[in-house]
C-alpha positions as CSV (number, residue, x, y, z in Angstrom):
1,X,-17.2,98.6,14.0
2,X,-18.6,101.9,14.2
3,X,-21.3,102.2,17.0
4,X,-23.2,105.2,15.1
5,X,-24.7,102.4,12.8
6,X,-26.4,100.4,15.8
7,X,-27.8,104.5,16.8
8,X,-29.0,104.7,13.3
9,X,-30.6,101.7,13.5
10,X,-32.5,102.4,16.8
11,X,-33.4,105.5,15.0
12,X,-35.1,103.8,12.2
13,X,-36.5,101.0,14.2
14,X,-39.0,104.2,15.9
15,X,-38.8,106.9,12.9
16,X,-41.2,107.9,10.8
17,X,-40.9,105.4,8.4
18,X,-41.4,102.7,10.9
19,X,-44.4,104.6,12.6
20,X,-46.4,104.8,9.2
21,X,-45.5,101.2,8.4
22,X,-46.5,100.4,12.3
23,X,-50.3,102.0,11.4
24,X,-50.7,100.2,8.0
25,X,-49.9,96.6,9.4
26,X,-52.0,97.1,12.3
27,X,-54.8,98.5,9.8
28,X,-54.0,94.9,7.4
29,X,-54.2,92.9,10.5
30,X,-57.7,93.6,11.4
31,X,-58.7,92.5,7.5
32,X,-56.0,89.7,7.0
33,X,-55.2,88.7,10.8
34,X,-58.4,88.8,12.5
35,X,-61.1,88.8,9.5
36,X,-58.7,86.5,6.9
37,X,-59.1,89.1,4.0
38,X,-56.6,89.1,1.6
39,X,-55.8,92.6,1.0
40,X,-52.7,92.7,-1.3
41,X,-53.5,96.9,-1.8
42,X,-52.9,98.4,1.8
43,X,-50.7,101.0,0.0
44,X,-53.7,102.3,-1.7
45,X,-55.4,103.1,1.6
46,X,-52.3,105.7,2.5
47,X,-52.5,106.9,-0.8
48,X,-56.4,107.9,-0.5
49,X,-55.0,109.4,2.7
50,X,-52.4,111.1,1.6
51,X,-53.4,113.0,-1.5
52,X,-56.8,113.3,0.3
53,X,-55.5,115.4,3.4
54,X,-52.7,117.1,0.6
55,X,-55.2,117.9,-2.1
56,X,-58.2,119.3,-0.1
57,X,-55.5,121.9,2.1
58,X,-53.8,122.6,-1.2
59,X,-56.9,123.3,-4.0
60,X,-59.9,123.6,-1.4
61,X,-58.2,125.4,1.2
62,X,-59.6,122.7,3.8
63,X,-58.7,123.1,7.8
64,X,-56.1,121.0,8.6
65,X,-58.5,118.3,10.2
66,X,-61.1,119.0,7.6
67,X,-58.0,117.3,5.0
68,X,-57.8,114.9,7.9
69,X,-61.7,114.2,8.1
70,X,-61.6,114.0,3.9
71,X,-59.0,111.6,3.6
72,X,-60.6,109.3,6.0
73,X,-64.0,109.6,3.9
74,X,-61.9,109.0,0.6
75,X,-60.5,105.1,2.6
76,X,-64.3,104.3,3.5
77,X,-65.4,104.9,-0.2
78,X,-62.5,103.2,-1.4
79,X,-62.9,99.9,1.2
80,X,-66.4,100.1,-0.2
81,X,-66.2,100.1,-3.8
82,X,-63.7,97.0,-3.5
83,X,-65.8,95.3,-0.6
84,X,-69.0,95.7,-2.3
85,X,-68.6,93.6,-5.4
86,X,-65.8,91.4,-4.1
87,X,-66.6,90.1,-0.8
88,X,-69.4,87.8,-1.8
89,X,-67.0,85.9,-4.0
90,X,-63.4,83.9,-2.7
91,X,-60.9,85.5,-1.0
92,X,-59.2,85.3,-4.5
93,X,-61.2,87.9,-5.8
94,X,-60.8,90.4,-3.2
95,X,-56.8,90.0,-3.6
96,X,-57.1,90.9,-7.5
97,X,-59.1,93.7,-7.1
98,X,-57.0,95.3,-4.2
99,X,-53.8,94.8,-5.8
100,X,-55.1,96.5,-9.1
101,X,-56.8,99.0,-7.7
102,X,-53.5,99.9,-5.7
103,X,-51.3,100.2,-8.9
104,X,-54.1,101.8,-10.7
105,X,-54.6,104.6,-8.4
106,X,-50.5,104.9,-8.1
107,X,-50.7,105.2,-11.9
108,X,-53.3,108.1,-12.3
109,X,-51.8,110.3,-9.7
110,X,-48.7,110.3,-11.2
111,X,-49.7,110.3,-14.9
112,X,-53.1,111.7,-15.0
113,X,-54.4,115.3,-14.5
114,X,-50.6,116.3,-14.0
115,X,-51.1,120.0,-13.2
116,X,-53.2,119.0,-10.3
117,X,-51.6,115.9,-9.1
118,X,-47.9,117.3,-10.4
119,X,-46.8,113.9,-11.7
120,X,-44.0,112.2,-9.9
121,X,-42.7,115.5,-8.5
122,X,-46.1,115.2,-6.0
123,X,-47.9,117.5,-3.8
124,X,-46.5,119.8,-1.1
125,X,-47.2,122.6,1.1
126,X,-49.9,121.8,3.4
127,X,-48.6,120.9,6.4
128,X,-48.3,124.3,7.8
129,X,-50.8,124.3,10.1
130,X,-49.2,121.2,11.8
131,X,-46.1,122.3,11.7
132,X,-47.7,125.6,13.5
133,X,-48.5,123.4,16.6
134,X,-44.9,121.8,17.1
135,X,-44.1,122.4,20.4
136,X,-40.3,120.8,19.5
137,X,-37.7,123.4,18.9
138,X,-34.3,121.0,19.3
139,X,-33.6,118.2,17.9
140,X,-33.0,115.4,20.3
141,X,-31.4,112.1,20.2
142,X,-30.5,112.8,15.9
143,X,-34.1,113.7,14.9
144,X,-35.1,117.0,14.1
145,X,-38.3,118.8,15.7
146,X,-40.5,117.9,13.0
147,X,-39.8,114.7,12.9
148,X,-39.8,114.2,16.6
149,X,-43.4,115.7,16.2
150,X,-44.4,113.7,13.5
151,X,-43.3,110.4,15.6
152,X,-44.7,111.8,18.3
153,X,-48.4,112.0,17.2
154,X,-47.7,109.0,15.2
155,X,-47.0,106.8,18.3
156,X,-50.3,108.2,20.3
157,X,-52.1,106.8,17.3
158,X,-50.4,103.9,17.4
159,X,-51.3,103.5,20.9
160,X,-54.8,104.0,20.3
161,X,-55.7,102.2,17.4
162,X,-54.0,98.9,19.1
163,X,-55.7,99.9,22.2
164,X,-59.0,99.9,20.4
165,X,-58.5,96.6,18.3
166,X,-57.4,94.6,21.4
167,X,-60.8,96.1,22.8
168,X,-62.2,95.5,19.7
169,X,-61.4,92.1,19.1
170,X,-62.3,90.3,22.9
171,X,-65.8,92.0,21.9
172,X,-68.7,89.9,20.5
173,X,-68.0,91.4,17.5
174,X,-64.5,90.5,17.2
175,X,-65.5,87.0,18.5
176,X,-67.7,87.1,14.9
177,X,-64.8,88.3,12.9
178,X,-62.1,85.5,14.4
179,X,-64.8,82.7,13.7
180,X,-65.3,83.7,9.8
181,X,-61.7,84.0,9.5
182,X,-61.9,80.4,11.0
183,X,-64.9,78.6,8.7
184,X,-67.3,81.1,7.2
185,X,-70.0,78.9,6.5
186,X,-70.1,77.6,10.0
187,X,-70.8,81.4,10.9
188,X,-73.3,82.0,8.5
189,X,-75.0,78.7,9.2
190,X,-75.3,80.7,12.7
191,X,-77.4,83.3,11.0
192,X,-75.2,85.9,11.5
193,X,-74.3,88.2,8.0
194,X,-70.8,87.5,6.9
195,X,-70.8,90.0,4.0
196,X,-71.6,92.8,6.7
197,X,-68.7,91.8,9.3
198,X,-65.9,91.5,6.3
199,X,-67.0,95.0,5.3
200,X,-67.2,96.2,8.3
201,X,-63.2,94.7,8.9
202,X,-62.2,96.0,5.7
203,X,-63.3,99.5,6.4
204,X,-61.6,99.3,9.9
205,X,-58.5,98.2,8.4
206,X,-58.6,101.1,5.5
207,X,-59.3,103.5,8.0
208,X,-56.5,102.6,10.2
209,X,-53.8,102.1,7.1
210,X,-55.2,106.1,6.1
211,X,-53.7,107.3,9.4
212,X,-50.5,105.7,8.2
213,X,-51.1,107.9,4.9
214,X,-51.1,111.0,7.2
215,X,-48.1,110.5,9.4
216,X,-46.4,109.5,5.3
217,X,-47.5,112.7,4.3
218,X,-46.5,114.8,7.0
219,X,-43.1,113.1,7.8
220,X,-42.1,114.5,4.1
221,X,-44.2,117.4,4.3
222,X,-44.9,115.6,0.1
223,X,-46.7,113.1,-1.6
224,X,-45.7,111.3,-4.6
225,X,-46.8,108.3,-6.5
226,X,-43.4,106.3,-6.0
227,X,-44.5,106.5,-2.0
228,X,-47.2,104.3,-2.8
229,X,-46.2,101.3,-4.4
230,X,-46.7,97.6,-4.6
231,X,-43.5,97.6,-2.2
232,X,-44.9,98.8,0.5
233,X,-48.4,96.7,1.0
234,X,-45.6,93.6,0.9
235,X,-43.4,95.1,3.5
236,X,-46.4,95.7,5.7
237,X,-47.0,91.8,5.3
238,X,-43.5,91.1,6.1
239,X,-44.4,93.1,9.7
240,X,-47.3,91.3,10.4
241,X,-46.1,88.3,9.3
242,X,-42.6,88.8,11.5
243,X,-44.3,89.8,14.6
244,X,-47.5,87.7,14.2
245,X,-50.8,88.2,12.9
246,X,-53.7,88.1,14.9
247,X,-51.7,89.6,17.5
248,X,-52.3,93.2,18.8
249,X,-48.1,93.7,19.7
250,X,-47.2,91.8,15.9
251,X,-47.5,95.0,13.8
252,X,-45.6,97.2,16.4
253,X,-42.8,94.4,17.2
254,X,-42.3,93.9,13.6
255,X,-42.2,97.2,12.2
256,X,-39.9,98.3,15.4
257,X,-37.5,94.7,14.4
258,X,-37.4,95.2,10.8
259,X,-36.6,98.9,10.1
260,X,-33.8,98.1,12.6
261,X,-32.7,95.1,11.5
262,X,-32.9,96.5,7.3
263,X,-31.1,99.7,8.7
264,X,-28.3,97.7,10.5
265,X,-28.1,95.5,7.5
266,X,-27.2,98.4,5.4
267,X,-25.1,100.5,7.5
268,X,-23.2,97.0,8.2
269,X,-23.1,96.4,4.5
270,X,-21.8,99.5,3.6
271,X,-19.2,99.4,5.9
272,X,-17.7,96.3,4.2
273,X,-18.1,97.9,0.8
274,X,-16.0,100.9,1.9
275,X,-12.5,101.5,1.4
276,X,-9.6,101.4,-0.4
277,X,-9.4,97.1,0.3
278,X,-12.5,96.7,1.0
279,X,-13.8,93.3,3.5
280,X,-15.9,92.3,0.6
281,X,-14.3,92.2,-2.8
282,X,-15.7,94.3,-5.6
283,X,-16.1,91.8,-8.0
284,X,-18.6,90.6,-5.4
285,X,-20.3,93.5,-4.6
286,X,-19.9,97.4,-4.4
287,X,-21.6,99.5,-2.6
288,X,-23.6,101.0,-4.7
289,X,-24.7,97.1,-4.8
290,X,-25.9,97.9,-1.0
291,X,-30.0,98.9,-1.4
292,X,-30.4,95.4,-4.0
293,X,-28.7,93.2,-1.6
294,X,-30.6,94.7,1.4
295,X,-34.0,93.8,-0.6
296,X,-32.4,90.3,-1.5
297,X,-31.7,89.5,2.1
298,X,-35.0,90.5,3.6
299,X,-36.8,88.4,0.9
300,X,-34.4,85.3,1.9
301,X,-35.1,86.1,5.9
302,X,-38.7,86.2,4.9
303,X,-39.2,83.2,2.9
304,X,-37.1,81.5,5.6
305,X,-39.6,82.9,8.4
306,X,-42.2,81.5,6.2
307,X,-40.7,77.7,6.5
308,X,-39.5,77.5,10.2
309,X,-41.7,80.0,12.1
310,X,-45.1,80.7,9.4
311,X,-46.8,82.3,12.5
312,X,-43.9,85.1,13.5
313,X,-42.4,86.1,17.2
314,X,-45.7,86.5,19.2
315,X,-48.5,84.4,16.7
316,X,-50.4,81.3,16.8
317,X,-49.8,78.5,13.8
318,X,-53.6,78.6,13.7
319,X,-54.5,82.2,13.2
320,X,-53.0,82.2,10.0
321,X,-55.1,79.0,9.0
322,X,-57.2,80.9,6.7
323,X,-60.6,80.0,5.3
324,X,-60.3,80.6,1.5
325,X,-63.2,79.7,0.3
């Protein structure tokens, strides 16, 4: 077998893709993991962030970190108009509203006000001024020098947003936001205000899923409603799930395992499509078959993760032990 397909999956497994994956599960973890918020809308957040730092460079000729400092205002507004009315009620609730919201915001920036948003064709252009501060001029190890420099910020944040939530979380605070997560009512009965800590979390996590948005939008130098679908809050759940929730290492081992593991599949796949006489037969599959099947098997390897090991690589069968109510 070829080796270049285990380098292209090492690639994926710290590429862009997996870095703004990486940010949006550690962002879901402080609401689902540590506070037990079912957010089923995390794409939503890196849309904000996205069109937010593209629209403001683009229309309002915004500094680069003004687009930055606007997209992050956009998550907090958002995380409060769904916290606000939501958070008072079951966990239920907040799950509806998130995943709705997601879709609906996917929906109007494709197919509302088209000649600012451009439909499905997106927005582009503004990432010249970070493109101005590469200090990459080679490629190295297959990735070109904006990509190398979109990884390489992407990492730092990476670092320091789990930095900060391991800090975060052997606080007082986080102490709070482990024991609601636990039995609300117990906390409350404590006199402490629940409402304010899950707000407070799902802020956080927004905030944190927005930087995902950035590094999304930068690594295409675009951003387009397809980016931002329902697909990719359940990937991000799949990573936290896979490497463990409640766990400050789960979102970066499970975004690092599964875009390596879903980019060996397919290279491996394709490999046994190809050909004359092909290893698998083409009345079983062909490889234009390849992208389906790769979704098929990740759903089976998740669903089997679910039975035999609910609490991933590095979690706790208790952290995940939510309190619905």
């Amino acid at each position: 077998m070829d080796l270049s397909i285990f380098e292209s999956a090492l690639r994926a497994a710290v590429g862009v893709t997996a870095v703004y994956y990486c940010l949006a599960a550690v962002g879901l973890n402080v609401q689902f993991g540590y506070a037990g918020l079912l957010n089923f809308g995390q794409a939503a957040f890196l849309a904000v962030g996205g069109y937010g730092l593209a629209a403001s460079i683009i229309y309002w000729d915004f500094p680069f970190f003004g687009g930055i400092a606007f997209g992050l205002l956009l998550s907090v507004i958002l995380a409060l108009l769904l916290g606000i009315p939501t958070l008072r009620l079951r966990a239920d609730y907040l799950a509806i509203a998130t995943i709705a919201t997601a879709e609906a915001i996917r929906l109007f920036v494709g197919a509302a006000y088209k000649d600012v948003f451009r439909g499905r064709d997106g927005l582009s252009g503004f990432t010249q001024a970070f493109v101005d501060r590469n200090p990459y001029t080679d490629s190295f190890l297959g990735f070109r020098p904006n990509d190398l420099w979109v990884m390489t910020i992407g990492w730092i944040l990476i670092a320091i947003t789990s930095l900060f939530v391991w800090l975060l979380m052997r606080s007082p605070w986080g102490r709070v936001l482990k024991a609601i997560r636990e039995d609300e009512e117990a906390v409350r009965s404590l006199g402490k205000n629940v409402y304010a800590y899950k707000m407070q979390a799902l802020v956080l996590g927004g905030v944190i899923g927005c930087l995902g948005g950035f590094i999304l939008a930068l690594g295409q130098n675009s951003v387009q409603p397809d980016n931002f679908n329902s697909d990719l809050t359940f990937i991000v759940y799949t990573i936290l799930i896979l490497g463990g929730a409640a766990r400050v290492i789960g979102p970066i081992f499970g975004a690092v395992a599964f875009w390596g593991v879903y980019s060996l599949g397919g290279s491996i796949l394709r490999e046994l499509t190809r050909g004359v006489d092909p290893v698998i037969p083409r009345s079983i599959m062909e490889s234009n078959d390849v992208g389906n099947v790769q979704f098929m098997l990740t759903g089976l390897a998740l669903m089997l993760l679910i039975v035999y090991r609910p609490q991933g690589v590095f979690g706790d069968r208790k952290e995940i032990a939510l309190d619905a109510r």
